[in-house]
C-alpha positions, -999 to +999 in steps of 0.1 A: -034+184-098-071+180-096-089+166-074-100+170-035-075+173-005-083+143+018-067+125+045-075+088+064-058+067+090-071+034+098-056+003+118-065-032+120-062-063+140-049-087+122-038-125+126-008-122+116+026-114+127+052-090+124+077-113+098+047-118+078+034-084+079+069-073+069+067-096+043+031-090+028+044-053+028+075-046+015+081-078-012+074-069-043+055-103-054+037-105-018+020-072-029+012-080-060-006-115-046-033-094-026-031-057-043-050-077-071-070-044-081-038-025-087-017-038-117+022-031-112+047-026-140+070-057-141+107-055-137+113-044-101+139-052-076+119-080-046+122-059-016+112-019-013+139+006-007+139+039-006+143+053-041+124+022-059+098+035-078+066+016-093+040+022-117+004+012-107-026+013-127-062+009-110-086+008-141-080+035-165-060+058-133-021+055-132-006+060-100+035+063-094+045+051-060+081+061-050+095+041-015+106+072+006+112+056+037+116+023+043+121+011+082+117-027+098+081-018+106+074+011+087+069+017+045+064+049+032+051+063-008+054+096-023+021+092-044+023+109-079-001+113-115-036+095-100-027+110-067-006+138-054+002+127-019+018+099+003+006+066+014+024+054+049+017+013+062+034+008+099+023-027+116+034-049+141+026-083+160-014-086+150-019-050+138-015-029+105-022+008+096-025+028+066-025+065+066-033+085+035-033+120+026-036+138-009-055+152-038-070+132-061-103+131-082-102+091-064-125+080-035-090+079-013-107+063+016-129+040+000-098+028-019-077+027+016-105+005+031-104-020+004-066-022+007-068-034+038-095-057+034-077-072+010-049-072+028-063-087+061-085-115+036-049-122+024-033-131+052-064-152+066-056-174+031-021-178+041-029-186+077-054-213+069 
């Protein structure tokens, strides 16, 4: 793979809690609703368990994300093709964080931060 080795953890307050959280973060539709700059393959099961794979395209870049682990407050992506790595989200009542780490050619923290922006602008929508 080519590319740069980097690594980022970030956490957020959000207003949101933990059922919705779950939600926003491991159904299948919910992600696609605020993960609007990634484009996933159609045709996969609602809820993420380990094993389920999906195909992801950000612009021209594919990236395969396979559920490793999947826990009540904890999801977990072996990252592969755009980005040789792993992308972990655990949250909780009012908080959600993302840590990164891998090689890729990709801005991985610039493209963590707007994740959870998006993420956090999402929920504010559903809230209001």
């Amino acid at each position: 793979m080519f590319g740069t080795f980097q690594q980022s953890s970030l956490r957020i307050e959000v207003e949101a809690s933990e059922a919705t959280l779950t939600k926003a973060l491991t159904d299948v539709n919910e992600l696609q609703k605020w993960l609007w700059f990634e484009r996933f393959s159609i045709g996969y099961p609602e809820t993420l368990t380990p094993g389920v794979k999906l195909k992801g395209q950000v612009g021209w870049v594919t990236i395969q994300h396979e559920v490793e682990l999947s826990e009540p407050h904890r999801v977990r992506f072996l990252l592969s093709q755009g980005i040789d790595g792993f992308h972990e989200w655990a949250w909780g009542d009012g908080w959600v964080q993302s840590r990164i780490e891998g090689i890729s050619l990709l801005p991985l923290n610039l493209g963590q931060t707007a994740t959870l922006l998006s993420l956090k602008q999402y929920l504010q929508s559903k809230a209001a």
